[in-house]
C-alpha positions in Angstrom: 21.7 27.2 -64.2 18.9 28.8 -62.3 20.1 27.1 -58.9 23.7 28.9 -59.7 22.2 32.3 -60.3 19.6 31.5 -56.9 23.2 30.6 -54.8 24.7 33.2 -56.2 21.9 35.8 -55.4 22.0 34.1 -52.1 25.5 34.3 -51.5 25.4 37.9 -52.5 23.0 38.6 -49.6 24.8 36.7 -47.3 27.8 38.8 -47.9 26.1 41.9 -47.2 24.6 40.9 -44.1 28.4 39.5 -42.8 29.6 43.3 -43.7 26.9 45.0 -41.8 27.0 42.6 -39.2 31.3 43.2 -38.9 30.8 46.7 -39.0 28.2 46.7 -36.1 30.6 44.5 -33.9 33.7 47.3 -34.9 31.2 50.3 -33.4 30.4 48.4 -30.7 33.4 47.5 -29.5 34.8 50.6 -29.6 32.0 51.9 -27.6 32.6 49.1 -25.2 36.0 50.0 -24.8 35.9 53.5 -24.1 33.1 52.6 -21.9 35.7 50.6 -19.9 37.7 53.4 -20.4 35.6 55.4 -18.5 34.5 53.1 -15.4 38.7 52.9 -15.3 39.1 56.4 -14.7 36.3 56.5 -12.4 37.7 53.6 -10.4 41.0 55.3 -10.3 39.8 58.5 -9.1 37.7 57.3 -6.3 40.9 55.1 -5.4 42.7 58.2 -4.9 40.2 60.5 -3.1 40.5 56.8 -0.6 43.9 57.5 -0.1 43.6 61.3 0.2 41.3 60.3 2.9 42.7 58.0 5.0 46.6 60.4 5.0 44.0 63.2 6.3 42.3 60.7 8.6 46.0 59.9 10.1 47.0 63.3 10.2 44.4 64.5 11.9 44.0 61.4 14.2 45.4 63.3 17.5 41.6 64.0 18.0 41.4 67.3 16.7 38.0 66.1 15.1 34.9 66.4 16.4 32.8 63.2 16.4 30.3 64.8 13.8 33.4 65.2 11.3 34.6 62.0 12.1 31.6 60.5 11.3 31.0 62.5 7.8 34.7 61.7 6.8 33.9 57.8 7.6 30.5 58.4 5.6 32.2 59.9 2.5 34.9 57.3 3.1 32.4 54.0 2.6 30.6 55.5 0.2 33.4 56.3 -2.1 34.4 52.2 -1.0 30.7 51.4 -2.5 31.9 53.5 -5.6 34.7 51.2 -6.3 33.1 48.3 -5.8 30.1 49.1 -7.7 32.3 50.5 -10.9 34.8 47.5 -11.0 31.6 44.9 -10.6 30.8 46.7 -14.4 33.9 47.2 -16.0 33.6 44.4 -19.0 36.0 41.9 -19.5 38.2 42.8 -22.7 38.1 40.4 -25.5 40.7 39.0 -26.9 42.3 41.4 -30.1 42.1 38.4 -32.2 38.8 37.4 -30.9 37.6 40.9 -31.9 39.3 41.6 -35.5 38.3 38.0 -36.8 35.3 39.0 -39.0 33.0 35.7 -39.5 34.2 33.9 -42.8 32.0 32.0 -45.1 32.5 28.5 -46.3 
């Protein structure tokens, strides 16, 4: 009787743990995921200030830059490549929505 009423004390604590445990990984991955959210938009927007880039770099490719612009265009233009790179080197891997809702079950 005393070992039932230990296990069961045990069990109890256990059970607690799991909860706080399954409630930690919920907030977390809901942090992760707007966190990818984010590094997403980022991604996207540098992606379209690249574009917005090279249609003014062929517009204005009849020379009508001077080599100083040219060169501060190109700058802007790598380091908004180094953006993209950098950002989608981050962005976590998503886990699988079954992977993620299956709480840890006890035997």
């Amino acid at each position: 009787m005393f070992y039932y009423k230990q296990l069961k004390l045990i069990n109890q604590k256990l059970d607690k743990i799991m909860s706080a445990i399954t409630d930690w990984a919920a907030t977390e991955q809901v942090d992760l995921t707007n966190i990818s959210n984010e590094l997403t938009a980022v991604v996207s927007g540098v992606t379209s200030l690249n574009s917005q880039i090279t249609a003014l770099q062929a517009q204005l490719s009849g020379g009508t830059l001077s080599a100083t612009d040219q060169a501060a265009l190109d700058a802007v233009k790598a380091a908004s490549d180094a953006l993209v790179t950098q950002a989608g080197a981050i962005i976590p891997a998503p886990v699988p929505a079954a992977q993620a809702a299956t709480p840890v079950k006890q035997q």
